[in-house]
N, CA, C and O atoms as a GROMACS GRO file, in nm:
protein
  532
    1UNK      N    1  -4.252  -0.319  -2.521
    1UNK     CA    2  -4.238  -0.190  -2.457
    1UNK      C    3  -4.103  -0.130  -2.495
    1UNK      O    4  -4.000  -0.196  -2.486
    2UNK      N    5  -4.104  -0.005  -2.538
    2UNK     CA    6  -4.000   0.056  -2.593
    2UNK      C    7  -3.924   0.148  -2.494
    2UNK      O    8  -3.991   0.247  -2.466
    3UNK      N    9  -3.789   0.144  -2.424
    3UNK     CA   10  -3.714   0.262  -2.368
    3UNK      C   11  -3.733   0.393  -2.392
    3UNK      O   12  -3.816   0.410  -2.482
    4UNK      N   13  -3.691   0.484  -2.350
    4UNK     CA   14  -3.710   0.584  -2.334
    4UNK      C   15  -3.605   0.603  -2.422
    4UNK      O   16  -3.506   0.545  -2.379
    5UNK      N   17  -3.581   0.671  -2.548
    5UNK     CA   18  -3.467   0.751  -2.636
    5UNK      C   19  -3.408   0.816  -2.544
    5UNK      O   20  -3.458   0.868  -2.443
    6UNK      N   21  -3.242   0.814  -2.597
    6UNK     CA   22  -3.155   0.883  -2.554
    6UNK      C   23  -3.184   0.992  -2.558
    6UNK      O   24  -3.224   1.039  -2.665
    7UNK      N   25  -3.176   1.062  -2.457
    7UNK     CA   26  -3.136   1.215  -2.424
    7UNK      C   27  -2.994   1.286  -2.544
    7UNK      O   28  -3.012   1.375  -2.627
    8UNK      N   29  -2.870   1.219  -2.518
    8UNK     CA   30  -2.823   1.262  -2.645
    8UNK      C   31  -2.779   1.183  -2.737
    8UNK      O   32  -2.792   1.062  -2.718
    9UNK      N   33  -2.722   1.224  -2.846
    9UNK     CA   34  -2.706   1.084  -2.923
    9UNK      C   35  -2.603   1.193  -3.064
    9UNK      O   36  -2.618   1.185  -3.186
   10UNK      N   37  -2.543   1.249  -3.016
   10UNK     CA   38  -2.439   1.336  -3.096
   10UNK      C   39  -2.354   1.349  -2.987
   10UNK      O   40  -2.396   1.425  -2.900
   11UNK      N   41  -2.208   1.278  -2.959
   11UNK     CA   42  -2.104   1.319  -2.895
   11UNK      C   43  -2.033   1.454  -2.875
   11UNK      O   44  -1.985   1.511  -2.777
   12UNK      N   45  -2.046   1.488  -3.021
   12UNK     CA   46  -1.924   1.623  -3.013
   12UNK      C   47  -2.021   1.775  -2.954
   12UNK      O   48  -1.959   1.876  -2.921
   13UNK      N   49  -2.175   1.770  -2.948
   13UNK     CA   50  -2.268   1.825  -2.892
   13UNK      C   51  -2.217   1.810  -2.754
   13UNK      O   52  -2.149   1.900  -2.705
   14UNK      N   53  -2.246   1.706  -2.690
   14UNK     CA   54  -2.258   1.631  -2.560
   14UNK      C   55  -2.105   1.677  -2.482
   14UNK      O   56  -2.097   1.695  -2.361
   15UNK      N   57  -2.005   1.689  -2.565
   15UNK     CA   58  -1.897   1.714  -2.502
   15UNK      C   59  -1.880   1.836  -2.438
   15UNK      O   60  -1.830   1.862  -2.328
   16UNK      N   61  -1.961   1.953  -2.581
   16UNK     CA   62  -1.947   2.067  -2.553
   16UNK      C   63  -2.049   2.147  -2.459
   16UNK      O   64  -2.048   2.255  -2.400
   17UNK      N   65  -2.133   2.045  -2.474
   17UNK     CA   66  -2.222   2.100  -2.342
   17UNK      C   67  -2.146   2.044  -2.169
   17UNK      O   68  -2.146   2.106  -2.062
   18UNK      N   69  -2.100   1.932  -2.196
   18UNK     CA   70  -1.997   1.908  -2.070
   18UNK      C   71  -1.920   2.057  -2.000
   18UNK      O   72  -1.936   2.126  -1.899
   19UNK      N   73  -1.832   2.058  -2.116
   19UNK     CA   74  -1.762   2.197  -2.095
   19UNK      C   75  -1.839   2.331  -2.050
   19UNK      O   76  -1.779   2.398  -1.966
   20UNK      N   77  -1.933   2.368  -2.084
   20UNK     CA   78  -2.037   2.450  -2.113
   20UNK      C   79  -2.071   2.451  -1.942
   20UNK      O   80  -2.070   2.551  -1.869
   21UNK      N   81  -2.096   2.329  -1.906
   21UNK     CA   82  -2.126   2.317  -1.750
   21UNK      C   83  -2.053   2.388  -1.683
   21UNK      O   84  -2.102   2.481  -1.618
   22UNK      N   85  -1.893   2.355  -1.682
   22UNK     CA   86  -1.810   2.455  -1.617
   22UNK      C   87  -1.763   2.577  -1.641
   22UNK      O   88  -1.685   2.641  -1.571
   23UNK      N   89  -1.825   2.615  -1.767
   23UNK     CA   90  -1.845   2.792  -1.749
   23UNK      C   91  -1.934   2.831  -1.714
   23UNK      O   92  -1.927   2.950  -1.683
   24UNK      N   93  -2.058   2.768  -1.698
   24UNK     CA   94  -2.176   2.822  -1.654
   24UNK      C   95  -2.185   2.829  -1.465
   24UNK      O   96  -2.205   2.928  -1.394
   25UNK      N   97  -2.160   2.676  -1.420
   25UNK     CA   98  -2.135   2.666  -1.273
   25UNK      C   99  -2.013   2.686  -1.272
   25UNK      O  100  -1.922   2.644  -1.345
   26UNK      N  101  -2.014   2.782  -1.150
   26UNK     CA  102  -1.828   2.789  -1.094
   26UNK      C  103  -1.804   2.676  -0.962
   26UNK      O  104  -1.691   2.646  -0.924
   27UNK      N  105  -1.945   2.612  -0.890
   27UNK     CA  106  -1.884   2.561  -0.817
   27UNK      C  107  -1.984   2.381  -0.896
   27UNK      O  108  -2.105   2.356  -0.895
   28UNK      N  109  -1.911   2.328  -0.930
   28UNK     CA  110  -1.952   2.275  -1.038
   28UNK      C  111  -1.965   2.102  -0.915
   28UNK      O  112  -1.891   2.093  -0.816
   29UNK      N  113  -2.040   2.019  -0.941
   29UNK     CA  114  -2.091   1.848  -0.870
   29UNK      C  115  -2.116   1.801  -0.957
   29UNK      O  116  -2.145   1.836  -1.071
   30UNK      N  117  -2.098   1.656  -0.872
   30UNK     CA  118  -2.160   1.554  -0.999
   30UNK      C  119  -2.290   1.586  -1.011
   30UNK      O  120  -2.310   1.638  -1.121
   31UNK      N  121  -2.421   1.572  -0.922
   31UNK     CA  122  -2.503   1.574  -0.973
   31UNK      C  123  -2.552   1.744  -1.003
   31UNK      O  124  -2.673   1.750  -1.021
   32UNK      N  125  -2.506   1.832  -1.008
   32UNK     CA  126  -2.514   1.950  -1.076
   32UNK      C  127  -2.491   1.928  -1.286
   32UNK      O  128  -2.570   1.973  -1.369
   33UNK      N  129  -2.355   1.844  -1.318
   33UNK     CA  130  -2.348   1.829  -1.368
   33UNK      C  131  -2.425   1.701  -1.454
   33UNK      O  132  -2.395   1.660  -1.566
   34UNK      N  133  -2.506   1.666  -1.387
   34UNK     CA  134  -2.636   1.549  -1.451
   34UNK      C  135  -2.798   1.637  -1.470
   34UNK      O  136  -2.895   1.624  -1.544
   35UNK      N  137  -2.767   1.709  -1.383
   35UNK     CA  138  -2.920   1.810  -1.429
   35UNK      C  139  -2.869   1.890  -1.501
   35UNK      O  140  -2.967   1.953  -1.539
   36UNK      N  141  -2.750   1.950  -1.565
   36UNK     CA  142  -2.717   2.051  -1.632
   36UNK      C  143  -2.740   1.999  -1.775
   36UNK      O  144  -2.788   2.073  -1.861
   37UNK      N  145  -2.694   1.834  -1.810
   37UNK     CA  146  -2.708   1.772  -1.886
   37UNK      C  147  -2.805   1.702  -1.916
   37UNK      O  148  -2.778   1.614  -1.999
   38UNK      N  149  -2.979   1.709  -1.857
   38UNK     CA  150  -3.075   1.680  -1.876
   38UNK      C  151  -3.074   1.536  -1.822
   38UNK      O  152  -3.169   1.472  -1.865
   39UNK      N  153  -3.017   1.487  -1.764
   39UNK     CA  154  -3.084   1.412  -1.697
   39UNK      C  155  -3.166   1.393  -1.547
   39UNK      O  156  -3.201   1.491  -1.483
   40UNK      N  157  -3.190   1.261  -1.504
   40UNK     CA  158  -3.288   1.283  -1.385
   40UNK      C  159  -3.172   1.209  -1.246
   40UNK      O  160  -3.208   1.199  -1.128
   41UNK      N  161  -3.069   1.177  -1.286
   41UNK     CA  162  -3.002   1.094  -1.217
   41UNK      C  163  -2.826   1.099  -1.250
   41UNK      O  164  -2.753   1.096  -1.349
   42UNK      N  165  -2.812   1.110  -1.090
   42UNK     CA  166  -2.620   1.026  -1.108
   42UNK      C  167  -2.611   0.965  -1.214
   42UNK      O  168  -2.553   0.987  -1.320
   43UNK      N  169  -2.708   0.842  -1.155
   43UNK     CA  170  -2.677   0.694  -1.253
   43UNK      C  171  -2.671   0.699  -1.431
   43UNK      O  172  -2.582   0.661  -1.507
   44UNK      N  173  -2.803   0.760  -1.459
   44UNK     CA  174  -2.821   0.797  -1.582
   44UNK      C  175  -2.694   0.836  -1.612
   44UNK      O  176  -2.640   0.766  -1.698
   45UNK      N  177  -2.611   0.948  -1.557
   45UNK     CA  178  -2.497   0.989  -1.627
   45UNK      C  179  -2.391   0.877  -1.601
   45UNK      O  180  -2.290   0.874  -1.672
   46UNK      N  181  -2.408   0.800  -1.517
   46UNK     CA  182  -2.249   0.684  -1.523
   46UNK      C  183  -2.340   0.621  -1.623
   46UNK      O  184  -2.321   0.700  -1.716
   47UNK      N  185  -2.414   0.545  -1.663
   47UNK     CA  186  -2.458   0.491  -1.766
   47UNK      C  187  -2.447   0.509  -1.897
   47UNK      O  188  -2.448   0.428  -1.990
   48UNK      N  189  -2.431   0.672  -1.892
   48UNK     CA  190  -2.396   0.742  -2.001
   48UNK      C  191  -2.224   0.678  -2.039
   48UNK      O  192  -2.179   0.615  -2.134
   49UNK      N  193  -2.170   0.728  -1.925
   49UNK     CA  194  -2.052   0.656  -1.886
   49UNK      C  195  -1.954   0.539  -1.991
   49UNK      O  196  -1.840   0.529  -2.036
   50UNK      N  197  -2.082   0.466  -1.990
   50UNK     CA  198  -2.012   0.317  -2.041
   50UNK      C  199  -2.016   0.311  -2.209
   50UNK      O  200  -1.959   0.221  -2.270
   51UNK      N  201  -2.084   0.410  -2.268
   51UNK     CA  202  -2.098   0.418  -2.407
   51UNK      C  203  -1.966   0.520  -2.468
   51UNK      O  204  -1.940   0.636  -2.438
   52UNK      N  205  -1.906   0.435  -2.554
   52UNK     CA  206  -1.755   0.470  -2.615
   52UNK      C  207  -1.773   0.627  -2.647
   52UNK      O  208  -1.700   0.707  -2.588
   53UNK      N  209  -1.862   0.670  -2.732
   53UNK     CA  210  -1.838   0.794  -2.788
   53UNK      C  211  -1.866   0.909  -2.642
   53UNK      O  212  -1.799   1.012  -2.641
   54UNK      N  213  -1.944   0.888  -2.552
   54UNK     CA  214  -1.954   0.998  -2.392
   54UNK      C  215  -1.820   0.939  -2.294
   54UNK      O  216  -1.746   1.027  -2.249
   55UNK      N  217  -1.805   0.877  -2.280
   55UNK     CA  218  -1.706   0.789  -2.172
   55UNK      C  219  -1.621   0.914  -2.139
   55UNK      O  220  -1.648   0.990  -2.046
   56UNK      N  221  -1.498   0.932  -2.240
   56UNK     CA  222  -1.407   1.049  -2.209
   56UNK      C  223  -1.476   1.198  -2.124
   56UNK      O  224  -1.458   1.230  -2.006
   57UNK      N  225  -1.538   1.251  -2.204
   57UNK     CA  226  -1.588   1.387  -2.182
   57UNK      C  227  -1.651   1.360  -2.018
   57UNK      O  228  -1.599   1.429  -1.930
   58UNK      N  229  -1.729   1.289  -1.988
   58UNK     CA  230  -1.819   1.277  -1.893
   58UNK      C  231  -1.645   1.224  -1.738
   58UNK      O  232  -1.624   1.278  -1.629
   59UNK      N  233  -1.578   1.125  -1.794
   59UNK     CA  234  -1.478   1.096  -1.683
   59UNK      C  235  -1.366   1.160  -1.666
   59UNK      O  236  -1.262   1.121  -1.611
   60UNK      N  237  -1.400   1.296  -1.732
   60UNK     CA  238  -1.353   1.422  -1.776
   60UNK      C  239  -1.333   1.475  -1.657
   60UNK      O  240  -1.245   1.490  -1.573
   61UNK      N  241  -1.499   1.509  -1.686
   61UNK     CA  242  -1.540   1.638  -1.660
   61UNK      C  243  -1.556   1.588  -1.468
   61UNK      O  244  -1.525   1.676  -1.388
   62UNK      N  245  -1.604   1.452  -1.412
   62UNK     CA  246  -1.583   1.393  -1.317
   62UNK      C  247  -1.453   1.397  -1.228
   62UNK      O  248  -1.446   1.383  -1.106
   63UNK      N  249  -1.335   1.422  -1.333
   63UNK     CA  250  -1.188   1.422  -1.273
   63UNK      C  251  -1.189   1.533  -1.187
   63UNK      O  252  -1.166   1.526  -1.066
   64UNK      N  253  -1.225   1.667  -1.267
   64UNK     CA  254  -1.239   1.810  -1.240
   64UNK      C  255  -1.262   1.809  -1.145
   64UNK      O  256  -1.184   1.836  -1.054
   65UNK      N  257  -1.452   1.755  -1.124
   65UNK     CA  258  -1.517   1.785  -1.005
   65UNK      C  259  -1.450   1.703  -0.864
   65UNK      O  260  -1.479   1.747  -0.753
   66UNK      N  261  -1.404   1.639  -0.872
   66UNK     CA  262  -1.275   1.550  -0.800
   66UNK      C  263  -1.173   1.643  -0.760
   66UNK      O  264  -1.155   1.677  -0.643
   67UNK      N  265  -1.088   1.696  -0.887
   67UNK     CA  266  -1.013   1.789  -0.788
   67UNK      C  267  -1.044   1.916  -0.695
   67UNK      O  268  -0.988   1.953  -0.592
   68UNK      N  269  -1.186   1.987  -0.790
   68UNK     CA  270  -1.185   2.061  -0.693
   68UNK      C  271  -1.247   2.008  -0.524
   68UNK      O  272  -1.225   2.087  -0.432
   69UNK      N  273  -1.291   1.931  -0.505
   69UNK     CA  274  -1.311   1.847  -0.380
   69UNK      C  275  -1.149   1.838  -0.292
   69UNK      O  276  -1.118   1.845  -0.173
   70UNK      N  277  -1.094   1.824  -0.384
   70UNK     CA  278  -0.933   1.749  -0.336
   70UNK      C  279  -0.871   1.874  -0.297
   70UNK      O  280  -0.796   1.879  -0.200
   71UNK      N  281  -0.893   1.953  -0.353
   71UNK     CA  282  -0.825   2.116  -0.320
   71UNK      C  283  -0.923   2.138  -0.230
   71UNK      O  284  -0.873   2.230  -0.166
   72UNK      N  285  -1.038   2.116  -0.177
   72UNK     CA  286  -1.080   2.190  -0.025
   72UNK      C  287  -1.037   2.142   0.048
   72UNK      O  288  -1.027   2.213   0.148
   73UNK      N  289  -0.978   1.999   0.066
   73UNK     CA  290  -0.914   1.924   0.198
   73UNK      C  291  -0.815   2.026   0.246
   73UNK      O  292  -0.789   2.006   0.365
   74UNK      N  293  -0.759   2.116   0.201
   74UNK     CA  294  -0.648   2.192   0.281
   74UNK      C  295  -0.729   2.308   0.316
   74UNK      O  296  -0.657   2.404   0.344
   75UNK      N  297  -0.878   2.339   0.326
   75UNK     CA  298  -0.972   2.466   0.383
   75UNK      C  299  -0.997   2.417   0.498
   75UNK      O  300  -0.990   2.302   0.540
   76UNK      N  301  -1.034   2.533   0.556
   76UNK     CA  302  -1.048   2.522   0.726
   76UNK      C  303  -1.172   2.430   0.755
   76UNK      O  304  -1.199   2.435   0.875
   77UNK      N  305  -1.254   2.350   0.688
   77UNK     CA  306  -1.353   2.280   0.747
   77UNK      C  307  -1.363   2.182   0.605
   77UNK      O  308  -1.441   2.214   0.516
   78UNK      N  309  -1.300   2.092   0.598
   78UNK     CA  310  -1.283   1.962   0.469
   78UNK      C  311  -1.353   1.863   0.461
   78UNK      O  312  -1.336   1.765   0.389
   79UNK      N  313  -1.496   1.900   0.589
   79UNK     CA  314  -1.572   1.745   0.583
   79UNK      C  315  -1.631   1.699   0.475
   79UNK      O  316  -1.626   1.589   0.421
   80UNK      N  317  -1.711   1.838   0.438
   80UNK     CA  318  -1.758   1.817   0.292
   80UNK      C  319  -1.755   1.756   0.186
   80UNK      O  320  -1.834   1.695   0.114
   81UNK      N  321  -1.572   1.800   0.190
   81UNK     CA  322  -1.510   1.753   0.088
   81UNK      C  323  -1.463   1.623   0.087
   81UNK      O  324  -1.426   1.559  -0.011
   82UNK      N  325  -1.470   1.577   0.246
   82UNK     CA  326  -1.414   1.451   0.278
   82UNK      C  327  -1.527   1.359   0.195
   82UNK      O  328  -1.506   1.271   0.111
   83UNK      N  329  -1.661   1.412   0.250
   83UNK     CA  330  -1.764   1.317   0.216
   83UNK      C  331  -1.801   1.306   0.085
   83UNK      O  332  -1.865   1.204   0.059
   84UNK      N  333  -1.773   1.406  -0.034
   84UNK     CA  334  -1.752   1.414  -0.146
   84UNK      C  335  -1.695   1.299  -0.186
   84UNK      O  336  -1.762   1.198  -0.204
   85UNK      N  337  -1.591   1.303  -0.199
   85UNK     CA  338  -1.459   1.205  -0.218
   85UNK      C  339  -1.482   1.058  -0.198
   85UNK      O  340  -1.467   0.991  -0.300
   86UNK      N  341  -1.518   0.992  -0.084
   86UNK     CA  342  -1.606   0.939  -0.074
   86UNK      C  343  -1.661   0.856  -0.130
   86UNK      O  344  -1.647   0.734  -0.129
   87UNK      N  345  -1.781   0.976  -0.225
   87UNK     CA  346  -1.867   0.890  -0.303
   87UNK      C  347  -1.794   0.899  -0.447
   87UNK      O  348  -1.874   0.884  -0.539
   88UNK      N  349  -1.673   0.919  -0.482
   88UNK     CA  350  -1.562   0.883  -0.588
   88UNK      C  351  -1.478   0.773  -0.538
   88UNK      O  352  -1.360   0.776  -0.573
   89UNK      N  353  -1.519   0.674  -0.460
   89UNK     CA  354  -1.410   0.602  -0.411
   89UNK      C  355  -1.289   0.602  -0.353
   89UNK      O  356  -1.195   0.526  -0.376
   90UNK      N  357  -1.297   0.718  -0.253
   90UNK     CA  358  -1.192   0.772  -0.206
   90UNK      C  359  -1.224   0.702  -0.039
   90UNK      O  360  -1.338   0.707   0.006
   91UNK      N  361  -1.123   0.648   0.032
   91UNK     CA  362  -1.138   0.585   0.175
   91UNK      C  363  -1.070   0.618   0.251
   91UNK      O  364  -0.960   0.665   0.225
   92UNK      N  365  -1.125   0.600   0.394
   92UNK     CA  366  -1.050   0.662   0.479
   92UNK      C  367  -0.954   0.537   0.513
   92UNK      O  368  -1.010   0.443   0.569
   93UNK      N  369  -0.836   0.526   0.489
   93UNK     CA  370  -0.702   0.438   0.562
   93UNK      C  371  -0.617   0.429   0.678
   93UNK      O  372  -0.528   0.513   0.693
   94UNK      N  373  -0.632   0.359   0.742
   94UNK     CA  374  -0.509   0.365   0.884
   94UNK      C  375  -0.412   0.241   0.831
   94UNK      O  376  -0.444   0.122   0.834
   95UNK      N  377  -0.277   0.296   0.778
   95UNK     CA  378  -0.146   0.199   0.796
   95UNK      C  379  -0.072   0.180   0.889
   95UNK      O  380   0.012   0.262   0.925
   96UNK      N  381  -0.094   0.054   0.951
   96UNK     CA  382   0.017  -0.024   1.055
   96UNK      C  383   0.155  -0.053   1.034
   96UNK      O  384   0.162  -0.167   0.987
   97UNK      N  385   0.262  -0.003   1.047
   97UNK     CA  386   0.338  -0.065   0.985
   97UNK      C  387   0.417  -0.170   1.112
   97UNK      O  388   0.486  -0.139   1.209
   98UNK      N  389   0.373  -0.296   1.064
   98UNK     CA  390   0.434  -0.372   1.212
   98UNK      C  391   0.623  -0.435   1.245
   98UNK      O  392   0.673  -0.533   1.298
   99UNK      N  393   0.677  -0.307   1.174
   99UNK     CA  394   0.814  -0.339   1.191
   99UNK      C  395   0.853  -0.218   1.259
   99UNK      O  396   0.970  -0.184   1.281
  100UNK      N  397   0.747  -0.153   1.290
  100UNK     CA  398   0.799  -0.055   1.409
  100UNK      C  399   0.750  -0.057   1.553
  100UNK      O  400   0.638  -0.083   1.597
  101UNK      N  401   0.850  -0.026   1.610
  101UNK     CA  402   0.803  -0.043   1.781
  101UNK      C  403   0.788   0.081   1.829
  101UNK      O  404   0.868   0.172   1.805
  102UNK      N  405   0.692   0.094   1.897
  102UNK     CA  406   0.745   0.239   2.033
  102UNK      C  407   0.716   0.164   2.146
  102UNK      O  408   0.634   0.075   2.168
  103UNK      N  409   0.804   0.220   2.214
  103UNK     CA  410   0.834   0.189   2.391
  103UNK      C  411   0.759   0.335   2.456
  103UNK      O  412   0.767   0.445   2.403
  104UNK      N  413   0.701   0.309   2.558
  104UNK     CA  414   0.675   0.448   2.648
  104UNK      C  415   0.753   0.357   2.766
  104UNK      O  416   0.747   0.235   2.779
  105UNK      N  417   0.816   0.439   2.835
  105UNK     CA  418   0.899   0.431   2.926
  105UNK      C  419   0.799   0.547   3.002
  105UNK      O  420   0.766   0.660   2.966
  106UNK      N  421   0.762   0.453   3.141
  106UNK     CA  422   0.724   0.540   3.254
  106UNK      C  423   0.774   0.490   3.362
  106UNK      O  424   0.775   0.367   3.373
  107UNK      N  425   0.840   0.596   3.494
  107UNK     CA  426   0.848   0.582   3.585
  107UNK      C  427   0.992   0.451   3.553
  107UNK      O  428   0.979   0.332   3.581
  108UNK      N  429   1.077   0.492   3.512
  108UNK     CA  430   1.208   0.382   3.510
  108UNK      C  431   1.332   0.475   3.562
  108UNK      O  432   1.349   0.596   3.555
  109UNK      N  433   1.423   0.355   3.627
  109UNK     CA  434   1.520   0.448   3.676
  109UNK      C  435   1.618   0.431   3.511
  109UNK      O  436   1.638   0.322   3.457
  110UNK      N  437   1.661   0.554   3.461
  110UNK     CA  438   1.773   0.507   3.339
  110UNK      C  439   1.865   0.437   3.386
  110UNK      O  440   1.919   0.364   3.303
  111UNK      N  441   1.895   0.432   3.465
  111UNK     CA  442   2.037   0.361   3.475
  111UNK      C  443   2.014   0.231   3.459
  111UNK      O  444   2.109   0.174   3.404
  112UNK      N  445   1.886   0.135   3.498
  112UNK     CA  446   1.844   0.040   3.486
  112UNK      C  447   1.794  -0.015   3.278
  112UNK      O  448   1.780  -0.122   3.218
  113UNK      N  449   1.788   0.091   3.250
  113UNK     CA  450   1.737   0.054   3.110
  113UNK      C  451   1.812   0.084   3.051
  113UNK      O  452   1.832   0.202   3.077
  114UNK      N  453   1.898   0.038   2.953
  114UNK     CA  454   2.016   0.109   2.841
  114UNK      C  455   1.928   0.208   2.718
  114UNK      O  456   1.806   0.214   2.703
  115UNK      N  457   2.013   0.265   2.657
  115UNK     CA  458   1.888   0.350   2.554
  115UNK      C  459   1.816   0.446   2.596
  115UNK      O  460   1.746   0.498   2.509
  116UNK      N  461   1.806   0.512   2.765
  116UNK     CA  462   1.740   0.580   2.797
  116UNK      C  463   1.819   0.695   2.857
  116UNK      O  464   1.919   0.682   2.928
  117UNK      N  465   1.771   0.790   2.825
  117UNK     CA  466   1.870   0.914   2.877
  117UNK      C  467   1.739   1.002   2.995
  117UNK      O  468   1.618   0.990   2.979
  118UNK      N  469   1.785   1.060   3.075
  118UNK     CA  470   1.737   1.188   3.169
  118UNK      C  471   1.681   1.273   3.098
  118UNK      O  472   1.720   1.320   2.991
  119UNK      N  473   1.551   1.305   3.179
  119UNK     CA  474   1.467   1.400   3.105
  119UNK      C  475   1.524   1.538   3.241
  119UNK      O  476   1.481   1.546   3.356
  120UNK      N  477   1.624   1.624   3.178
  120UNK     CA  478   1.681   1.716   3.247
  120UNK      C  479   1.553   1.799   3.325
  120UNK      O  480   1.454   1.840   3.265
  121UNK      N  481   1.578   1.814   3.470
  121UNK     CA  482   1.515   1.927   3.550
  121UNK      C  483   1.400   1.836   3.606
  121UNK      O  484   1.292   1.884   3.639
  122UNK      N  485   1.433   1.682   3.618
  122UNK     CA  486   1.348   1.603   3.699
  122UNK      C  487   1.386   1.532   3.786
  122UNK      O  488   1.509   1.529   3.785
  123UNK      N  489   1.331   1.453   3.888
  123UNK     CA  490   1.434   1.360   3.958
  123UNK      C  491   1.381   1.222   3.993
  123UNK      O  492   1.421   1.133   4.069
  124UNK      N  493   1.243   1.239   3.886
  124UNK     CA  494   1.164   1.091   3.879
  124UNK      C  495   1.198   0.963   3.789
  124UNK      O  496   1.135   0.858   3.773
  125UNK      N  497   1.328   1.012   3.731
  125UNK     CA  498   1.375   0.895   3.676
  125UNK      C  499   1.280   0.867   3.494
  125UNK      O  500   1.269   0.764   3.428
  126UNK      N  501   1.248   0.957   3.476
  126UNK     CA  502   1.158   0.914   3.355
  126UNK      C  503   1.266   0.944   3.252
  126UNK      O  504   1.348   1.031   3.278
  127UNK      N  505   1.274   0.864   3.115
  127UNK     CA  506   1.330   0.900   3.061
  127UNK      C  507   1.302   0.886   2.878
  127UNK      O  508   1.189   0.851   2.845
  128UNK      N  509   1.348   0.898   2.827
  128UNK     CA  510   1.336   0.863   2.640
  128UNK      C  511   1.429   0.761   2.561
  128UNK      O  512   1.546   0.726   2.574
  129UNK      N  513   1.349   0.735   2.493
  129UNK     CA  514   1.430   0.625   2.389
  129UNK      C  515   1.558   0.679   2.306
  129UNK      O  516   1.504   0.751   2.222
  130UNK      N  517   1.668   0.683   2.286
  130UNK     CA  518   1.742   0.744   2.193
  130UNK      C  519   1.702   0.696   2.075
  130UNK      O  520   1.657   0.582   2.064
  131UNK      N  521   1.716   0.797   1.953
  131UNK     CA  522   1.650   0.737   1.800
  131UNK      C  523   1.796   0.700   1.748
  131UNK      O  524   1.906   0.754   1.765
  132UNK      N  525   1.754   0.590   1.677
  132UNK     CA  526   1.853   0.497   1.596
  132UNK      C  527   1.937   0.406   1.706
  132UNK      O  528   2.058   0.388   1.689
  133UNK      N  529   1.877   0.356   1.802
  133UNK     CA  530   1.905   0.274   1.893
  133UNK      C  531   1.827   0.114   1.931
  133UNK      O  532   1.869   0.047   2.026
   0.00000   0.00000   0.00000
């Protein structure tokens, strides 16, 4: 049983139809950019991916569609873009850094705690940490 022939099989074609994508779409996706390029799939195009002469053009043209994702995170509604990102290996991170402390100080008299100063125009004794203390 024989595969299905490549779809393309001339690079410097393949590149310029890459390009071609983003003058044609202005708001340009990955998989916009896999049906633009005749295929039926994402995958098909990362597959494309792994062959030396497409590799560049295609993780190219992927960077692009990346930034413009990366430039909506500062628009008034970035989920989109969050979820975009995403599926480029982009994660959501929480760093701990465990050489820092915070204290909440409630209900202390200062005079009892060093480091703590009066929160002026109260008389409940609450007070704050001085920084660099």
């Amino acid at each position: 049983m024989m595969g299905r022939p490549p779809i393309w099989d001339d690079p410097e074609a393949f590149a310029d139809a890459v390009e071609a994508y983003f003058q044609h779409d202005k708001q340009p996706t990955w998989s916009g950019l896999a049906l633009y390029l005749g295929f039926e799939s994402r995958q098909s195009l990362d597959d494309y991916k792994k062959k030396d002469d497409f590799s560049y053009p295609i993780k190219k043209a992927l960077l692009r569609i990346e930034q413009i994702y990366e430039q909506n995170l500062s628009k008034n509604n970035p989920a989109g873009s969050i979820f975009a990102l995403k599926n480029f290996g982009w994660q959501d991170k929480q760093t701990v850094d465990s050489n820092s402390v915070v204290r909440l100080l409630t209900r202390a008299d200062p005079g009892n705690y060093p480091n703590t100063v009066s929160t002026p125009g109260t008389d409940e004794g609450f007070g704050r940490v001085e920084e660099g203390v």
